[in-house]
C-alpha positions in Angstrom: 25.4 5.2 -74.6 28.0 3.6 -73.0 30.0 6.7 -72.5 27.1 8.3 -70.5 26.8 5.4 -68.0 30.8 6.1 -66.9 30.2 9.3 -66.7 27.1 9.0 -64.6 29.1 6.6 -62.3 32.4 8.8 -62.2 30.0 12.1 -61.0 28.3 9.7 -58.7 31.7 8.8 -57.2 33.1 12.1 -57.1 29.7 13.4 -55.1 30.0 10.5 -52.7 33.6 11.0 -51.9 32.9 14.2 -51.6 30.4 13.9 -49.0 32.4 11.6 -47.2 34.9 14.3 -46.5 32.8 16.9 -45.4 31.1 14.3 -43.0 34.5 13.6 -41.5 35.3 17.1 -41.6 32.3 17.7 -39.8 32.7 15.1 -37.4 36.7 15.8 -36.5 35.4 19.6 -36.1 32.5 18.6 -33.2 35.1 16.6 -31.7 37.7 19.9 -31.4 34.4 21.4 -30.2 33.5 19.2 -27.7 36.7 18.6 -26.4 37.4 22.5 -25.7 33.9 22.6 -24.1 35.1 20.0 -21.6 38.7 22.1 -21.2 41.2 19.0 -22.4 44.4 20.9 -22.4 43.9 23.8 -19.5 45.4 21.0 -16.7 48.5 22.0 -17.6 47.8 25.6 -17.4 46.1 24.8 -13.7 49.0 23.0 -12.6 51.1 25.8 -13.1 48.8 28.1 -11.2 48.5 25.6 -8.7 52.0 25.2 -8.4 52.6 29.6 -8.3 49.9 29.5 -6.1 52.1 27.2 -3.7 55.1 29.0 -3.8 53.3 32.0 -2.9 51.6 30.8 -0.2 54.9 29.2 1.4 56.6 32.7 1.4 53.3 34.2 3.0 53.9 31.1 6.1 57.1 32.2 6.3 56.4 36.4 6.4 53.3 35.4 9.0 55.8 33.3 11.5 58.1 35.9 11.3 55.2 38.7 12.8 54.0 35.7 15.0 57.1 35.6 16.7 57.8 39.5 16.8 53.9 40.2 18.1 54.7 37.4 20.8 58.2 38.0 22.0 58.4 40.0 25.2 59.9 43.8 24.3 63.1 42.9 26.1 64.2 40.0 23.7 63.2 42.1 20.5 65.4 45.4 21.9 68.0 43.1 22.4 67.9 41.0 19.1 67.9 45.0 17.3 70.9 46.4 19.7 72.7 42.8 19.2 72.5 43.4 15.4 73.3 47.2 15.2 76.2 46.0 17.1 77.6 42.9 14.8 77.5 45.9 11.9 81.1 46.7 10.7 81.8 50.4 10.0 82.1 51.0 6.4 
């Protein structure tokens, strides 16, 4: 008799650790879950976006002052500016 009262209490340990892994298992997975749902881990994937998006938008300043100052300057200046560099070109 004895024998089936340990082996009663051995199953009933084996079923309760057993449950108490799939309920952390369970709970570890809703965290993942949740914590994908909320996007933990895409700021460093925005920051790099941001920070391409920066660049990019510095060299577009510097491509728009550059048609600024050729749709403002008087014709004169800009013929000159073209002869003066057509004439500081060295034959080859």
């Amino acid at each position: 008799m004895e024998w089936i009262v340990v082996s009663v209490l051995i199953g009933v340990a084996i079923v309760m650790t057993s449950a108490v892994q799939i309920v952390r298992m369970g709970l570890e997975h809703e965290e993942k879950r949740m914590a994908l749902k909320a996007g933990v881990g895409d700021a460093a994937r925005l920051e790099q976006i941001v920070a391409a998006n920066e660049a990019e938008m510095a060299k577009l300043r510097q491509r728009v002052e550059v048609l600024e100052r050729l749709a403002t300057d008087d014709e004169g200046r800009l013929s000159r500016e073209i002869s003066g560099l057509r004439n500081d070109r060295t034959p080859a």
